[in-house]
C-alpha positions as CSV (number, residue, x, y, z in Angstrom):
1,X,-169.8,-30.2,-186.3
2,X,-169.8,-30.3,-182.6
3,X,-165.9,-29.2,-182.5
4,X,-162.7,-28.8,-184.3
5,X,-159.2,-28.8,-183.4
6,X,-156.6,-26.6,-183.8
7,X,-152.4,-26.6,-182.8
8,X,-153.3,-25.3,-179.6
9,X,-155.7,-27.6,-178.5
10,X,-159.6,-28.1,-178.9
11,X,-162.0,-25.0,-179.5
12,X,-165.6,-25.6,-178.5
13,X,-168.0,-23.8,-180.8
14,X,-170.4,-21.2,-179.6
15,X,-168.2,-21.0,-176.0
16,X,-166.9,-17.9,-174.8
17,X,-163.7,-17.0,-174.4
18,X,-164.1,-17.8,-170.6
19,X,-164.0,-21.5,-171.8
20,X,-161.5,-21.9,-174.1
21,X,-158.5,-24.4,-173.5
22,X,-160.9,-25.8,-170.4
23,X,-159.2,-21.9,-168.4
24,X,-162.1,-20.6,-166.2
25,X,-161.6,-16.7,-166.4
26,X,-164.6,-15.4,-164.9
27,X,-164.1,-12.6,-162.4
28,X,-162.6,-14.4,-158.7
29,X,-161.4,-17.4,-160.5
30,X,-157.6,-18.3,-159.9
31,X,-157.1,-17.4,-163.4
32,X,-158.7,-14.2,-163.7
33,X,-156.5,-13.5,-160.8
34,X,-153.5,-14.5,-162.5
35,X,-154.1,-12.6,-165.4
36,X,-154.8,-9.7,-163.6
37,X,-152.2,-9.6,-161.7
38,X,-150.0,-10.3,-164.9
39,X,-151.6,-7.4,-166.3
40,X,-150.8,-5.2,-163.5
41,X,-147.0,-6.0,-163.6
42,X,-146.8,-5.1,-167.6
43,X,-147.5,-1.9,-165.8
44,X,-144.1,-0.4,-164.0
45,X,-145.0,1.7,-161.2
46,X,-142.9,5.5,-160.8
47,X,-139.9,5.6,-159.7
48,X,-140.8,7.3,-156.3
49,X,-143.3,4.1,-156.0
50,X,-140.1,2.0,-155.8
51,X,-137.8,1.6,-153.3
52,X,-135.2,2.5,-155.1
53,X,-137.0,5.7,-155.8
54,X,-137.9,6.6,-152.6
55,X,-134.2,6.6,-151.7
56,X,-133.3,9.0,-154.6
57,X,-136.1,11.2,-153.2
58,X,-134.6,11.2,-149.9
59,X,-131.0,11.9,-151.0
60,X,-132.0,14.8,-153.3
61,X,-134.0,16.8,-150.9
62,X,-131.7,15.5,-148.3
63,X,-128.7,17.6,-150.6
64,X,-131.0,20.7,-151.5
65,X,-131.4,21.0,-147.2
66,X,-127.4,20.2,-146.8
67,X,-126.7,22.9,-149.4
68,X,-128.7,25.4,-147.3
69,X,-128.0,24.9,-144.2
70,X,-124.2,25.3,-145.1
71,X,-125.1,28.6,-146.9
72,X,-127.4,29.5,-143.7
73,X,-124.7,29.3,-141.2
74,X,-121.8,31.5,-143.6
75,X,-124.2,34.3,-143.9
76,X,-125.1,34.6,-140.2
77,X,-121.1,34.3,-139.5
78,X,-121.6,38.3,-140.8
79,X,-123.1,38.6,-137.0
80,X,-119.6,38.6,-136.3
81,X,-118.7,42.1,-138.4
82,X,-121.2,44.3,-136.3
83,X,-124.9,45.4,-137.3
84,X,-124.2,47.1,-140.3
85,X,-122.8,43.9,-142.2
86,X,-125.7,41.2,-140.6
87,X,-128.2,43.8,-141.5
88,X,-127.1,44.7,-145.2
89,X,-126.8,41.0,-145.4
90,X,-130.3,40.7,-144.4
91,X,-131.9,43.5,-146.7
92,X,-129.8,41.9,-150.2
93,X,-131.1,38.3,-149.4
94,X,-134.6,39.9,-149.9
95,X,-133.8,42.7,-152.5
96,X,-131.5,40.1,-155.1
97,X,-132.4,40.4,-158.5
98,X,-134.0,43.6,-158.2
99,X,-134.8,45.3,-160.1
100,X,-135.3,42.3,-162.9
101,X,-137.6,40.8,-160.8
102,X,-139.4,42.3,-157.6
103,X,-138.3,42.5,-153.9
104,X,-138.6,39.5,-152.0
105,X,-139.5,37.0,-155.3
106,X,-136.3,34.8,-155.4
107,X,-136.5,34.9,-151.4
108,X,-140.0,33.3,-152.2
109,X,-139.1,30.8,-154.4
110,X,-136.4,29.3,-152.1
111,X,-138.9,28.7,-149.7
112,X,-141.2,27.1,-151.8
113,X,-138.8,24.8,-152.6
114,X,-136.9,24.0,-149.2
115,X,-141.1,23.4,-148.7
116,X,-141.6,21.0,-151.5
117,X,-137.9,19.3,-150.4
118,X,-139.3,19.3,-146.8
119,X,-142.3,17.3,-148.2
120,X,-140.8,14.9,-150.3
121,X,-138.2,14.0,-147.6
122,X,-140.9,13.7,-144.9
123,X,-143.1,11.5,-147.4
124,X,-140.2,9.3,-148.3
125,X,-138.6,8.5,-144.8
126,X,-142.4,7.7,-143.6
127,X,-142.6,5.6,-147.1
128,X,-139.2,4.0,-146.0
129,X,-139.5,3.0,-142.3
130,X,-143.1,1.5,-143.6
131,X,-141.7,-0.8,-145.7
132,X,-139.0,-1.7,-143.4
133,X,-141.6,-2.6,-140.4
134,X,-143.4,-5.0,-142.9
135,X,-140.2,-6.7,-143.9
136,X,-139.8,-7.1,-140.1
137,X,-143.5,-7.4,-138.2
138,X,-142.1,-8.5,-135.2
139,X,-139.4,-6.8,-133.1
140,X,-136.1,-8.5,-132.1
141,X,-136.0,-10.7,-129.6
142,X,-132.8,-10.5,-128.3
143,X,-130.0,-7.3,-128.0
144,X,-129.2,-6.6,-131.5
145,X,-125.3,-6.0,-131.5
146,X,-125.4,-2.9,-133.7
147,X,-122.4,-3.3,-135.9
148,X,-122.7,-1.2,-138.9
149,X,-125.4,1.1,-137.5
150,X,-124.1,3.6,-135.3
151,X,-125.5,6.3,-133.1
152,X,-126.3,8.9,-135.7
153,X,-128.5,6.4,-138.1
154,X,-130.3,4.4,-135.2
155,X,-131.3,8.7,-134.2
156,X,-132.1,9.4,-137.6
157,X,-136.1,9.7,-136.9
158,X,-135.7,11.4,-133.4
159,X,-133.1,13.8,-134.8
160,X,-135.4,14.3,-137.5
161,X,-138.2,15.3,-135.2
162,X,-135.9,17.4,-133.1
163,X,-134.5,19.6,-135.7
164,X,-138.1,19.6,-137.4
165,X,-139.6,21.5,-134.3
166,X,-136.4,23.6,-133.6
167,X,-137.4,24.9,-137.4
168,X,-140.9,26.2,-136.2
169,X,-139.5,28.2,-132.8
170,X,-136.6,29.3,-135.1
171,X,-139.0,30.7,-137.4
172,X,-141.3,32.2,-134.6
173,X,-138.6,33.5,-132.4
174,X,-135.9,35.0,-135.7
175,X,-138.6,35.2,-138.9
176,X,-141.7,36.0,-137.6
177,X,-140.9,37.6,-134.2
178,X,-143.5,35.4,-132.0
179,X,-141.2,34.1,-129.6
180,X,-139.7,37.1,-129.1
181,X,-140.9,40.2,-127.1
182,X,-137.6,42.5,-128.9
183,X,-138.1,41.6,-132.2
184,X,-137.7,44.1,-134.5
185,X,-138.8,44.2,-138.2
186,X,-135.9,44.1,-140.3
187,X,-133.3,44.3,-137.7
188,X,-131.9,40.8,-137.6
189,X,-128.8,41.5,-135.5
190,X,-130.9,42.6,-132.8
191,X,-133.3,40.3,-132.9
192,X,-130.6,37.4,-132.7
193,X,-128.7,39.5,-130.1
194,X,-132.3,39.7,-128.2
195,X,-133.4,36.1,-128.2
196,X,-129.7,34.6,-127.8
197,X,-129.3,36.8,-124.1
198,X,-132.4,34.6,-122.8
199,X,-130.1,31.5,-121.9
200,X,-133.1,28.9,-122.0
201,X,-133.8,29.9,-125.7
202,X,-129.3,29.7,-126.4
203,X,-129.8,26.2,-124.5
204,X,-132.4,25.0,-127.2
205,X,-130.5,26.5,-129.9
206,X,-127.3,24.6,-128.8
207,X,-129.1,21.2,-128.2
208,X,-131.2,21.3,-131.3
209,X,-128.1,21.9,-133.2
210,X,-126.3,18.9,-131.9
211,X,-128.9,17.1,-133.2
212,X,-129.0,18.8,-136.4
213,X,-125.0,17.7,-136.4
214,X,-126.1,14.2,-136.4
215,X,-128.7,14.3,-139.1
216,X,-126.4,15.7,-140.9
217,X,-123.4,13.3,-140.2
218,X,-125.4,10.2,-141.3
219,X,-127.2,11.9,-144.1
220,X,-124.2,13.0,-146.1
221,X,-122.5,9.4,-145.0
222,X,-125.7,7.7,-146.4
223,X,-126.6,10.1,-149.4
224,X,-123.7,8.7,-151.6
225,X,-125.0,5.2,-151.2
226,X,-128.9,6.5,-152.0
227,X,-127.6,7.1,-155.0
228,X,-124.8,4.3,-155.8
229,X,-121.7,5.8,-155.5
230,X,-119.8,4.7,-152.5
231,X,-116.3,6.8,-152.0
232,X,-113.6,5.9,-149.5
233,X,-113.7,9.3,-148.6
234,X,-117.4,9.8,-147.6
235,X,-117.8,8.9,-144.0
236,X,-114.6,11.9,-144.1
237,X,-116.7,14.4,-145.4
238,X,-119.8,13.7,-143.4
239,X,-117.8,14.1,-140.0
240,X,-115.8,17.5,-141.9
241,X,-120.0,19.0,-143.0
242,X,-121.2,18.3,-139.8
243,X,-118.8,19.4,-137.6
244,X,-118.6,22.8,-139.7
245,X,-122.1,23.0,-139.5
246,X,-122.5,22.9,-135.8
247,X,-119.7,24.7,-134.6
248,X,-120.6,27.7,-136.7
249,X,-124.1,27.5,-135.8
250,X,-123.2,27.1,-131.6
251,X,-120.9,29.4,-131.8
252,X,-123.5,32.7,-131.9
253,X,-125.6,31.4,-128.9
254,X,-122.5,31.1,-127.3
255,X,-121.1,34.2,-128.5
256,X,-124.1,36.0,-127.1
257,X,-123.9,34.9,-123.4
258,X,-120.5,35.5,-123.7
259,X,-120.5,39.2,-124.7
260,X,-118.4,38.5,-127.8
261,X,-121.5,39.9,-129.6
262,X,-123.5,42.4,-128.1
């Protein structure tokens, strides 16, 4: 008996099963390939390996950074009730939940997470303009007549950059004290009322807000469509969020040079 045949076609005794059905499967055959590669899609990746995913990631950290922000700029409206209100302010965001849990620990968890949202939402916009370029290697040839892009989403990565470093001197100049020869531990009225009279640092302050108010225009706009849900009143509440944002947050530089707060 040299062979025998079955439904599926001839089986050669004593062959591996490299040779059966006359399909070469050895390693860097276009077969083994094949399979391989079959093999590999049975496999779904993670969501954040998708596109799809990657755009969730972006509007969910994008929200957690919307949400503080907004929060952000109410409590330091307090710098308009004197020193005592900006500074009791001050001491409760790092005393809350005392005494259940100790002084500062919720105060460290928010950071923890604004640091793992500022990660994920880095990782996915680099993930994002990636995969972008290679669906378009080579740049446009001619003037692109920018239709349904505006402004704010052809800035996105410069804003992005902008308010990104404006985070680090804001830290150094209000958190840390750094940047500024009046700061004061645990004084944050006059450490804002300190840094805001030195009109070069209330020029970056204004400028890097602007650009914040930009981010933030085209992030709310977009964050509904991240995550498939398209309102007609969306591209309203964007302008409403940024435009709050910004005006509150320029308006204590300004207040300073001013004399309003003092």
């Amino acid at each position: 008996m040299g062979a025998r045949t079955l439904d599926h076609g001839p089986v050669v005794l004593g062959a591996t099963p490299d040779q059966h059905h006359g399909v070469n499967m050895r390693p860097g055959s276009d077969s083994f390939v094949t399979r391989s590669l079959l093999g590999s899609a049975a496999r779904p990746p993670s969501l954040f390996a998708t596109h799809v995913g990657k755009k969730y990631a972006m509007a969910i950290s994008g929200a957690i950074f919307m949400l503080f922000v907004f929060l952000h700029m109410l409590g330091n409206l307090k710098l308009y009730l004197g020193p005592g209100e900006m500074n009791a302010y001050a001491r409760w965001l790092r005393d809350v939940g005392e005494p259940a849990v100790p002084s500062e620990a919720l105060l460290d968890v928010l950071n923890a997470v604004l640091v793992a949202a500022l990660c994920v939402h880095v990782s996915a916009a680099y993930s994002l303009t990636r995969i972008n370029r290679r669906a378009r290697p080579e740049a446009y040839r001619s003037p692109r007549d920018y239709v349904a892009a505006n402004f704010a989403s052809r800035t996105m990565r410069w804003t992005g950059v902008i308010v990104g470093g404006f985070v680090v001197f804001h830290l150094l100049d209000l958190t840390w004290g750094t940047a500024n020869p009046s700061f004061r531990p645990g004084d944050p009225y006059h450490n804002v009322v300190a840094s805001f009279q030195r009109w070069p640092v209330a020029a970056v302050y204004v400028g890097a807000n602007l650009a914040l108010a930009l981010h933030l225009y085209h992030g709310a706009w977009s964050l509904f469509q991240s995550l498939g849900w398209t309102p007609r009143w969306r591209r309203g509440f964007a302008t409403v969020f940024a435009v709050l944002v910004a005006a509150g947050n320029i308006s204590f530089p300004i207040a300073v040079l001013a004399g309003v707060i003092s």
